[in-house]
Backbone as ProteinMPNN parsed JSONL, in Angstrom:
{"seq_chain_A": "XXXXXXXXXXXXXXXXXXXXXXXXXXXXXXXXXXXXXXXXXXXXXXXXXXXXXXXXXXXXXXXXXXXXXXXXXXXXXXXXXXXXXXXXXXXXXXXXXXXXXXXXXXXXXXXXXXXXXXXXXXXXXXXXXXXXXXXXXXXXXXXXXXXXXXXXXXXXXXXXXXXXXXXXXX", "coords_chain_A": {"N_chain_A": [[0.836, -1.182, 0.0], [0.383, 1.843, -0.862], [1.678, 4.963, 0.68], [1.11, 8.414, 0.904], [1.133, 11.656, 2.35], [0.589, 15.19, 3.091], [2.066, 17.762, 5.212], [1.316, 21.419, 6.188], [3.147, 23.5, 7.939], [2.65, 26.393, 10.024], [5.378, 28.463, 11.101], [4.373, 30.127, 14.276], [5.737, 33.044, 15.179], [8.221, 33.503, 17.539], [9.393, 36.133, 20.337], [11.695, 36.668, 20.045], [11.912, 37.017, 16.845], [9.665, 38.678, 17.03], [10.97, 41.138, 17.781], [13.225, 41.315, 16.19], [11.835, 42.327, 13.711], [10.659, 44.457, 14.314], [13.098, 45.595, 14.681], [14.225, 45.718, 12.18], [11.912, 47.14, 10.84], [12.667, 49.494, 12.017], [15.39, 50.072, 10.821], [15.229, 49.953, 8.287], [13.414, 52.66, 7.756], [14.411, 54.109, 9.086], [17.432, 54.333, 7.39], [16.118, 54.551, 4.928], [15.215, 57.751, 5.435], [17.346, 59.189, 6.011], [19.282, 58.815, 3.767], [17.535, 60.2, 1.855], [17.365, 62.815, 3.246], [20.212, 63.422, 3.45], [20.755, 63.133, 0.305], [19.01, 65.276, -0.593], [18.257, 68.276, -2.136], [20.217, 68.503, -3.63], [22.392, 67.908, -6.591], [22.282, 64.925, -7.031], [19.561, 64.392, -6.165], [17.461, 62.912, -6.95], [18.592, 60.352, -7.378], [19.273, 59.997, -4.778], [16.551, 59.424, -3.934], [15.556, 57.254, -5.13], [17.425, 55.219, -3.686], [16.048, 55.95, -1.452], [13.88, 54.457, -1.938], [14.727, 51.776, -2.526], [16.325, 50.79, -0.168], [13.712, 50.815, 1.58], [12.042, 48.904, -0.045], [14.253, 46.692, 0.464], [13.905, 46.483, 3.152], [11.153, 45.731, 3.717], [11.481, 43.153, 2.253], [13.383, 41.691, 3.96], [11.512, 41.495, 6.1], [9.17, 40.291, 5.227], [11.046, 37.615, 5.288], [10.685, 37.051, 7.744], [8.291, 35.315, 7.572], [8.135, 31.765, 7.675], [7.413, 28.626, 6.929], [6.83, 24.795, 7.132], [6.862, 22.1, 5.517], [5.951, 18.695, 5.466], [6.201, 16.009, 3.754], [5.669, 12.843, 4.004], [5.973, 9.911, 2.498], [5.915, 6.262, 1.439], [7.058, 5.872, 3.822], [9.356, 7.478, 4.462], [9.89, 10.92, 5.326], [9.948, 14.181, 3.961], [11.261, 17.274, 4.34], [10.49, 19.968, 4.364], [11.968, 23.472, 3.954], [9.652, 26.77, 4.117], [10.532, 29.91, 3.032], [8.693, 33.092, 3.191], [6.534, 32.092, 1.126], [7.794, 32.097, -1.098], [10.86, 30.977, -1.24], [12.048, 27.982, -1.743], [13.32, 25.231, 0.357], [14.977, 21.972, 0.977], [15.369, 20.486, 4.084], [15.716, 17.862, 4.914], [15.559, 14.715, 4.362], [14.325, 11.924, 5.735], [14.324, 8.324, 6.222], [12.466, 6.862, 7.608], [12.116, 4.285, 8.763], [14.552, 3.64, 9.925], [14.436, 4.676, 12.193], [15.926, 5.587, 15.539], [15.046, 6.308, 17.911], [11.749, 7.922, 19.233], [9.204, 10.194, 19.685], [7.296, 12.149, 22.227], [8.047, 15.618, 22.714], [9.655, 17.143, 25.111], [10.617, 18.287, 28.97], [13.096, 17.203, 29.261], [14.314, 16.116, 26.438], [17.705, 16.108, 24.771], [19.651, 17.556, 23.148], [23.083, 16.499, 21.839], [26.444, 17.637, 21.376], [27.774, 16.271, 18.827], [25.159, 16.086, 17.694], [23.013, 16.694, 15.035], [20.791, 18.89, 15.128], [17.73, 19.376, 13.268], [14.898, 21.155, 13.5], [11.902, 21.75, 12.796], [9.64, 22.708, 14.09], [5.958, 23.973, 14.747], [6.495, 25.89, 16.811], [4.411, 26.127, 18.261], [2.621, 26.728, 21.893], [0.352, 25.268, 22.357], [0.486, 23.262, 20.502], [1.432, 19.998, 20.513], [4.771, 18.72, 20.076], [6.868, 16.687, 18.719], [9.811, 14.241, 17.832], [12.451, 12.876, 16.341], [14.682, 10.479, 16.032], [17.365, 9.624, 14.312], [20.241, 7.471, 12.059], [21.586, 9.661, 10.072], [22.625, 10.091, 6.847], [23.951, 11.76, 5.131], [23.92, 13.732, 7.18], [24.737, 12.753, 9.601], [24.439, 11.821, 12.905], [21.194, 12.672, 13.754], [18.361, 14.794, 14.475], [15.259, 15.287, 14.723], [12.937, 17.791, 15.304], [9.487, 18.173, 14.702], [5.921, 19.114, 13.967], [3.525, 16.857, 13.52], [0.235, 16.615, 12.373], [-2.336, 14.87, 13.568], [-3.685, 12.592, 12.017], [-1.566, 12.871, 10.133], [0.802, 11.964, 12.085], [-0.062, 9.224, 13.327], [0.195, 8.068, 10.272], [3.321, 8.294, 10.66], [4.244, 6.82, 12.46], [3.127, 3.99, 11.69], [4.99, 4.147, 10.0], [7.481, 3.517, 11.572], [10.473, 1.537, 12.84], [9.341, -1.425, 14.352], [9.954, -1.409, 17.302], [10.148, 0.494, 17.816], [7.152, 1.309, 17.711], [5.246, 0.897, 19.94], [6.049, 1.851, 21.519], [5.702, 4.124, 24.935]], "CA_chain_A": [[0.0, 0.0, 0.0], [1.393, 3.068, -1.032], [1.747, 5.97, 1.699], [1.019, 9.822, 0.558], [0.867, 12.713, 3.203], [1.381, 16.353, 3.004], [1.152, 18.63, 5.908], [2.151, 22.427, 6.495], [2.81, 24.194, 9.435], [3.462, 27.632, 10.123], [5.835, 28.661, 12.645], [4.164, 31.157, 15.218], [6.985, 33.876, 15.625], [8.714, 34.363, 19.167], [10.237, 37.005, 21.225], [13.363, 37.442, 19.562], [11.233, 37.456, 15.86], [9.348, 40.039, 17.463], [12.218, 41.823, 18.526], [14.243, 41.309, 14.656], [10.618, 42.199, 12.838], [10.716, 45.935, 14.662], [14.82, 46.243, 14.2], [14.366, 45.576, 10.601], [11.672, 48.245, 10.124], [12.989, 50.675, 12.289], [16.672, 50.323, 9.904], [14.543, 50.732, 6.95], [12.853, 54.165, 7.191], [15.908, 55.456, 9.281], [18.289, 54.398, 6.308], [15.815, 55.313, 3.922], [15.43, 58.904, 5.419], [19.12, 59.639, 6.103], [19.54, 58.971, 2.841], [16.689, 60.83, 1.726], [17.634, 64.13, 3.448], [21.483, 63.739, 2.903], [21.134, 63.447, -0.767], [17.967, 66.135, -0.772], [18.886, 69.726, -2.495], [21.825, 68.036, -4.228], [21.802, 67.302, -7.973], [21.861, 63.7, -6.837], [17.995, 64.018, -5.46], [16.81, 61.661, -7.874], [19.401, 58.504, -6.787], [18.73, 59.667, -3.19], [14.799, 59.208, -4.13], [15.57, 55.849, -5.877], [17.949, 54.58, -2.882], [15.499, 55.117, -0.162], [13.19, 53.101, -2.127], [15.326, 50.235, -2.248], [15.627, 50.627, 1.184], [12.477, 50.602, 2.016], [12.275, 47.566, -0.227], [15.287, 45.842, 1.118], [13.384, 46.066, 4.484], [9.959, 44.508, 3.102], [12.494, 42.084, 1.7], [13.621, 41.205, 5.373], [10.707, 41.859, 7.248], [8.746, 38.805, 4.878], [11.587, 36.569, 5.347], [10.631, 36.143, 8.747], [7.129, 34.058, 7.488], [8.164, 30.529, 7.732], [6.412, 27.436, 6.675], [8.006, 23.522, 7.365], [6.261, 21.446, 4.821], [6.112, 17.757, 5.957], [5.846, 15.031, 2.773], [5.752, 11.537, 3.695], [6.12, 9.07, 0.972], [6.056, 5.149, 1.797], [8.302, 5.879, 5.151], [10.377, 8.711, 4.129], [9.762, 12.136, 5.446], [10.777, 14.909, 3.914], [10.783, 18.305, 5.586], [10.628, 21.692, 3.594], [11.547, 25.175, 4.793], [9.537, 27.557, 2.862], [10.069, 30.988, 3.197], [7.735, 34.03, 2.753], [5.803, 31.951, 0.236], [9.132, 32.549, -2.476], [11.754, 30.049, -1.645], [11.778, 26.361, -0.631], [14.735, 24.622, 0.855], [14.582, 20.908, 2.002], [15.771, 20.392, 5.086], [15.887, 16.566, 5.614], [14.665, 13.47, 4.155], [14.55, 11.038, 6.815], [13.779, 7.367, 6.295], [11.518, 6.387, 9.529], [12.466, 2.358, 9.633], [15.971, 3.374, 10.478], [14.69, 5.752, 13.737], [16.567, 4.759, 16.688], [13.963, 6.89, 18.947], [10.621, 8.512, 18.965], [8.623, 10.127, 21.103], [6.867, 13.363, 22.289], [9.477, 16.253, 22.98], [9.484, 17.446, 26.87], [12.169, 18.813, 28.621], [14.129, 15.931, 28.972], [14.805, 15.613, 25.109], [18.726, 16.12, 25.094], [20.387, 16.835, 21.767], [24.543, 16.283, 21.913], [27.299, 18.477, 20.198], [28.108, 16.032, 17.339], [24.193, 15.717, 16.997], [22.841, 17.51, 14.524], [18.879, 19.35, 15.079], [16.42, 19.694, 12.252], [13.521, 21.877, 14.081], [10.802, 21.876, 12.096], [8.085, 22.695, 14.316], [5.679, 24.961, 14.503], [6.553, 27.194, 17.601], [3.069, 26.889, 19.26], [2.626, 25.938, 23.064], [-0.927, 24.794, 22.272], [0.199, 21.536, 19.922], [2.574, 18.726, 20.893], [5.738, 18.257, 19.112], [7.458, 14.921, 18.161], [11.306, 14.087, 17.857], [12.443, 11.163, 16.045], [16.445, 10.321, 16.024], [17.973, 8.929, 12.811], [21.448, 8.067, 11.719], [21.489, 10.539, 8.623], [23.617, 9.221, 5.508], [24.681, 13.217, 4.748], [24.134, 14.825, 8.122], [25.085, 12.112, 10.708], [23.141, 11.517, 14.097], [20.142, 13.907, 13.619], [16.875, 14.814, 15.826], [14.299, 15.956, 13.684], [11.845, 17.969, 16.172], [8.372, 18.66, 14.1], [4.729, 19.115, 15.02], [2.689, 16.25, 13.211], [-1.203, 16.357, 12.733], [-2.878, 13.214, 14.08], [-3.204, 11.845, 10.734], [0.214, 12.462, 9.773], [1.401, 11.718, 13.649], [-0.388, 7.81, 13.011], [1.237, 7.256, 9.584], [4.495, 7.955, 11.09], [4.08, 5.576, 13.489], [3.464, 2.813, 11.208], [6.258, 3.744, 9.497], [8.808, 3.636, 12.415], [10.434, 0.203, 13.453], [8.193, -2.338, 15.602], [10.425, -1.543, 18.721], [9.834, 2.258, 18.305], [5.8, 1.652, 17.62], [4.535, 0.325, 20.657], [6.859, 2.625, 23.215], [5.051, 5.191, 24.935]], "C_chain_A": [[0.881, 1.246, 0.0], [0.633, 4.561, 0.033], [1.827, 7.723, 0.983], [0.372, 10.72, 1.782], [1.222, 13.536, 3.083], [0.984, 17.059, 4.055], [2.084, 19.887, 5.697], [1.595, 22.859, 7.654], [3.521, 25.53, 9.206], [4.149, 27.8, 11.28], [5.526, 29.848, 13.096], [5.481, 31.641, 15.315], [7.142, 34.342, 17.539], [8.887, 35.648, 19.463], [11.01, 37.642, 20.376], [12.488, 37.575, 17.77], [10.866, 38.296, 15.773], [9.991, 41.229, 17.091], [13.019, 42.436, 16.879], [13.228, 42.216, 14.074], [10.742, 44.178, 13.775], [11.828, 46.311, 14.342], [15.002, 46.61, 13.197], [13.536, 46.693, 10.065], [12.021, 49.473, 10.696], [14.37, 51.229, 11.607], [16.309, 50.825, 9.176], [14.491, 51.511, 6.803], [13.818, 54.347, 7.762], [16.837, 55.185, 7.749], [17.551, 54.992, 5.43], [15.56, 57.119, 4.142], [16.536, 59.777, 5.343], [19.302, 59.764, 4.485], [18.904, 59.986, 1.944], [17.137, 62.143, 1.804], [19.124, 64.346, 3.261], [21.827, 64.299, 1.682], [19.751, 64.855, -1.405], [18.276, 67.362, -1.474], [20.235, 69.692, -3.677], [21.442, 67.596, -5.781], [21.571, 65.383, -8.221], [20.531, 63.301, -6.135], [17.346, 63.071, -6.312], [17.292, 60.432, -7.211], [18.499, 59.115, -5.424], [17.206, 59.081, -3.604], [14.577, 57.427, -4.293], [16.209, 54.759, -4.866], [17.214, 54.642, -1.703], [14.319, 54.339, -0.637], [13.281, 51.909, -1.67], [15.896, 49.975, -1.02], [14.566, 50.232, 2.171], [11.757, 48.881, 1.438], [13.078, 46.502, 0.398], [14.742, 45.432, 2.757], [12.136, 45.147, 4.534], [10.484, 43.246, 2.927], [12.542, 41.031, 3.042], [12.615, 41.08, 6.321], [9.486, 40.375, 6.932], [9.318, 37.648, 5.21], [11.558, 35.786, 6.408], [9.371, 35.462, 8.797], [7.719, 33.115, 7.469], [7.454, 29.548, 7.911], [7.087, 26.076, 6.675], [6.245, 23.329, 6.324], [7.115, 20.118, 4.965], [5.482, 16.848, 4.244], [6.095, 13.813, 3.555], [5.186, 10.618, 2.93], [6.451, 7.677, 1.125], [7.286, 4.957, 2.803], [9.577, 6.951, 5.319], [9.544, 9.506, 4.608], [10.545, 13.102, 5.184], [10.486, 15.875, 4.924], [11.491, 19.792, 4.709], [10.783, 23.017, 4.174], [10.738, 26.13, 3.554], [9.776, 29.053, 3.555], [9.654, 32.498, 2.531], [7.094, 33.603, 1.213], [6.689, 31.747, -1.439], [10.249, 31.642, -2.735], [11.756, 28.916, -0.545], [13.008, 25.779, -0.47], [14.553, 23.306, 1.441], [15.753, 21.025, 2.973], [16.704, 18.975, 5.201], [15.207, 15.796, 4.946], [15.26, 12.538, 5.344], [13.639, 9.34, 6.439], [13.238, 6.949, 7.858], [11.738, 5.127, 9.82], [13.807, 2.345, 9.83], [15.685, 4.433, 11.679], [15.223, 4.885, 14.292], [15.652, 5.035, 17.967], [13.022, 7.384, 18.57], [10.084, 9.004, 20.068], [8.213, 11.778, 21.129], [7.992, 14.402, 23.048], [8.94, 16.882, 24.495], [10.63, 17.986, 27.267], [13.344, 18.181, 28.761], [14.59, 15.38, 27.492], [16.507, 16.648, 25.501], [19.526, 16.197, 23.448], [21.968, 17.425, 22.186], [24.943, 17.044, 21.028], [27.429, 18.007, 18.9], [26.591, 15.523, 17.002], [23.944, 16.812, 15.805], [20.952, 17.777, 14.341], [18.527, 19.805, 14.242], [15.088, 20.416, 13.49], [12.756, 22.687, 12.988], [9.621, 22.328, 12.593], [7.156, 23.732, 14.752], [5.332, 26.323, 16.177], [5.058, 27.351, 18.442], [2.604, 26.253, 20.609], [1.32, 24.903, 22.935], [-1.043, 23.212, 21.738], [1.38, 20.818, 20.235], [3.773, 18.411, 19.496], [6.615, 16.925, 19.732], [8.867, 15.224, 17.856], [11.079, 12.74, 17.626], [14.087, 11.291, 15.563], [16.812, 9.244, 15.191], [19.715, 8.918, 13.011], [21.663, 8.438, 10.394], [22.359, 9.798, 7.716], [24.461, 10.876, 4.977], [25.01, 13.887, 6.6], [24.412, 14.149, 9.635], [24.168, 11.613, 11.869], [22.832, 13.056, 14.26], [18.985, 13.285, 14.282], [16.383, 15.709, 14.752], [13.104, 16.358, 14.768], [10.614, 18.279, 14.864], [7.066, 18.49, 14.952], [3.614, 18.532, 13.86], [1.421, 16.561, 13.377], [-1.545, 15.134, 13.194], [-2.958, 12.612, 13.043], [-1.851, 11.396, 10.771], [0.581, 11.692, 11.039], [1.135, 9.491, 13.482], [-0.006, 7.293, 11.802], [2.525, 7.219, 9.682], [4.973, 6.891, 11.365], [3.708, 4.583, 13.01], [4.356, 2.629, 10.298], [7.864, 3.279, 10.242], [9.187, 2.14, 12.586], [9.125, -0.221, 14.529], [8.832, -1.967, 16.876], [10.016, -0.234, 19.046], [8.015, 2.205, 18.519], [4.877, 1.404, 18.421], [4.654, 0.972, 22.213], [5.848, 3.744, 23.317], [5.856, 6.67, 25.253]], "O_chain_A": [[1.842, 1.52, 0.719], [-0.526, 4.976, 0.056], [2.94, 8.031, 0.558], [-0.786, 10.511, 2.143], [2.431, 13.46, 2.866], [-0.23, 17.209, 4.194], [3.223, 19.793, 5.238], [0.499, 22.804, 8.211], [4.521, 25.784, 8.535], [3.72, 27.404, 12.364], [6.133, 30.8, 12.608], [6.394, 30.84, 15.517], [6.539, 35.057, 18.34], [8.403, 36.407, 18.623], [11.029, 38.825, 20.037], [12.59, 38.771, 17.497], [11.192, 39.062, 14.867], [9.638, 42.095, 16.291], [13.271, 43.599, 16.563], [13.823, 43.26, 13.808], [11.1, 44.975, 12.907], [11.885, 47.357, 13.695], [15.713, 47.579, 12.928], [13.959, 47.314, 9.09], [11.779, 50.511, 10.08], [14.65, 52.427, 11.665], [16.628, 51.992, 8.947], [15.179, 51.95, 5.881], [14.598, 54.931, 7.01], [16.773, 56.149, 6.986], [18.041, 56.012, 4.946], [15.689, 57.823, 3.14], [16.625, 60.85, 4.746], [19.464, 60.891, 4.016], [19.665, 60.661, 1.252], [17.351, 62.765, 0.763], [19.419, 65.484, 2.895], [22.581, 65.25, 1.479], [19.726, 65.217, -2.582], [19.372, 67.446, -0.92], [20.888, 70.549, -4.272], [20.386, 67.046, -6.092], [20.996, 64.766, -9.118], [20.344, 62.197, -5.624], [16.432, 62.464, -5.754], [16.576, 59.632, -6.609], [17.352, 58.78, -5.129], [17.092, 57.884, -3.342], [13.768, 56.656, -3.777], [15.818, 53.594, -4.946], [17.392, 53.773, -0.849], [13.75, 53.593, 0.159], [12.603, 51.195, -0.932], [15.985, 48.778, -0.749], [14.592, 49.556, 3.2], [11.215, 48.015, 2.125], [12.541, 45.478, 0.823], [15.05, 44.426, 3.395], [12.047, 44.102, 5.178], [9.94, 42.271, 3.446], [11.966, 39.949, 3.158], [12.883, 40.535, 7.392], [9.031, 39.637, 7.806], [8.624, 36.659, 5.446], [11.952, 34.626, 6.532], [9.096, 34.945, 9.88], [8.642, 33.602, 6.815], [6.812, 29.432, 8.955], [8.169, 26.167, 6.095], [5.169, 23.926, 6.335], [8.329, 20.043, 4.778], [4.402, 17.162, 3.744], [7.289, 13.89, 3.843], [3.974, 10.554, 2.725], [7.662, 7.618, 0.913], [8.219, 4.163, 2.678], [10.456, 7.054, 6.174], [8.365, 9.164, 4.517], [11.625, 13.239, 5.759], [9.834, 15.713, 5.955], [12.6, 20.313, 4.594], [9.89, 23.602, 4.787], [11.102, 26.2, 2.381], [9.185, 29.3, 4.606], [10.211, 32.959, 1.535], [7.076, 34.399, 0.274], [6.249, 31.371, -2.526], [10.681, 31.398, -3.862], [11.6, 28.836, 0.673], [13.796, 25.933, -1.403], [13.938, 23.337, 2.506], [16.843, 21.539, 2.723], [17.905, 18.896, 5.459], [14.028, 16.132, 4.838], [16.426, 12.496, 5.735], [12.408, 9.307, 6.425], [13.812, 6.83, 8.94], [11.612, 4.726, 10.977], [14.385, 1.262, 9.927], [16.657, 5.036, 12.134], [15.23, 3.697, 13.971], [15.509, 4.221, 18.88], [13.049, 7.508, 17.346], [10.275, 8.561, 21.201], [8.654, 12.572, 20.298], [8.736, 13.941, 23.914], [7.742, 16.987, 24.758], [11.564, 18.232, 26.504], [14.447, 18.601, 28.41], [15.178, 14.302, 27.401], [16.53, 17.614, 26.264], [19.874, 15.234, 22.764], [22.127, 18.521, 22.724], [24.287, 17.313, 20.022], [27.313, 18.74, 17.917], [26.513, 14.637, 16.151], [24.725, 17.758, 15.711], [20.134, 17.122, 13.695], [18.926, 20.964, 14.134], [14.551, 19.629, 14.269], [12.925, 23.807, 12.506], [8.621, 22.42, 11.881], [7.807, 24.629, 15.288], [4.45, 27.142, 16.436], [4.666, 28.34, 19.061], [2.144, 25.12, 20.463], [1.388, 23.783, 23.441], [-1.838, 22.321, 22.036], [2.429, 21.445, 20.087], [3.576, 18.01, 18.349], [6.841, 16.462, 20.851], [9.171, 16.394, 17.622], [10.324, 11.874, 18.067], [14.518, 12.164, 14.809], [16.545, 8.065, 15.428], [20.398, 9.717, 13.652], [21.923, 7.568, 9.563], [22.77, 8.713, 8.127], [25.581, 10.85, 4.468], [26.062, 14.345, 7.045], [24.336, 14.815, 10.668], [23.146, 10.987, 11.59], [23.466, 14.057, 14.593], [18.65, 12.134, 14.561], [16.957, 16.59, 14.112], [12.343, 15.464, 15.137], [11.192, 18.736, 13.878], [6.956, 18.005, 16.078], [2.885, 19.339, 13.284], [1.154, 16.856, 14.541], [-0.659, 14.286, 13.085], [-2.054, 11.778, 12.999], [-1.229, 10.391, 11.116], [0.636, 10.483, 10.811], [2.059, 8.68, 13.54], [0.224, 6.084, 11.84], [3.141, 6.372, 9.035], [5.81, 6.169, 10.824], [3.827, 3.71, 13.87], [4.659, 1.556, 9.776], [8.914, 2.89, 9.73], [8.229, 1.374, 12.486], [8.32, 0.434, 15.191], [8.08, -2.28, 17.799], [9.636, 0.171, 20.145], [7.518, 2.947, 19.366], [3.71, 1.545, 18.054], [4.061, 0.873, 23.287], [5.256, 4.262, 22.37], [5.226, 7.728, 25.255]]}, "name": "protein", "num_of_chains": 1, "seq": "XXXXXXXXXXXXXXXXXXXXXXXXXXXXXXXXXXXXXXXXXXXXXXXXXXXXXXXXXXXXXXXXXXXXXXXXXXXXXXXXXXXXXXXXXXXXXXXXXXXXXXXXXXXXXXXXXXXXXXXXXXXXXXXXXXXXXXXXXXXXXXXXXXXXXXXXXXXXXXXXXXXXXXXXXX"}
């Protein structure tokens, strides 16, 4: 039986997002005014005009980039795991075959990832839904922890994709 799932998640923005997402437009209009009134009166008022545009662009630019979307495919036991961001560019992350996990399990604060591990966090930032961790040994990226935040669907075809020793642990 062949396995097809797609989910997306958005990641709710933190604190420090917050925090970037005001820095970024308060650079903007200051660079674009500085520039603005520097080059003002000057036979270069045109560029100035044209450079705090692209300022002002360059900050739009930055200020989208902090939308982020994980897009979850699984495909007869494979999961991939997509970054998208602001709707414009997609990046995979991770394919992970699931019958070579070594662990599984709901993340708490006892999940523990090591220096030569390497973390995939995929998930979507919101206290409200339960995120999942599943520990692979990668073939590119070594011993990896893939945190994400499964739907119940998805969350139950995981789980019959994982080994028999992982599918029964609670």
């Amino acid at each position: 039986m062949e396995i097809f799932k797609e989910q997306l998640v958005t990641k709710l923005p933190d604190k420090h997002d917050q925090i970037r997402k005001v820095l970024i437009i308060l650079a903007s209009i200051s660079l674009a005014i500085l520039i603005f009134v520097l080059l003002m009166g000057t036979a270069f008022a045109a560029i100035g005009l044209v450079l705090a545009g692209l300022a002002l662009y360059g900050g739009y630019y930055l200020l989208t980039a902090q939308m982020i979307e994980y897009e979850y495919i699984l495909t007869n036991g494979e999961i991939d795991i997509d970054k998208i961001v602001a709707r414009r560019s997609r990046k995979r992350l991770a394919t992970i075959k699931l019958n070579t996990a070594k662990e599984f399990g709901e993340v708490d604060v006892n999940l523990k990832v090591s220096d030569n591990e390497t973390l995939v966090k995929a998930d979507a930032n919101d206290p409200e839904q339960k995120d999942y961790y599943v520990r692979v040994n990668h073939k590119s990226l070594g011993e990896t922890v893939l945190v994400f935040t499964p739907s119940e669907e998805m969350l139950e075809l995981v789980k019959e994709s994982l080994p028999r020793t992982l599918r029964y642990r609670r």
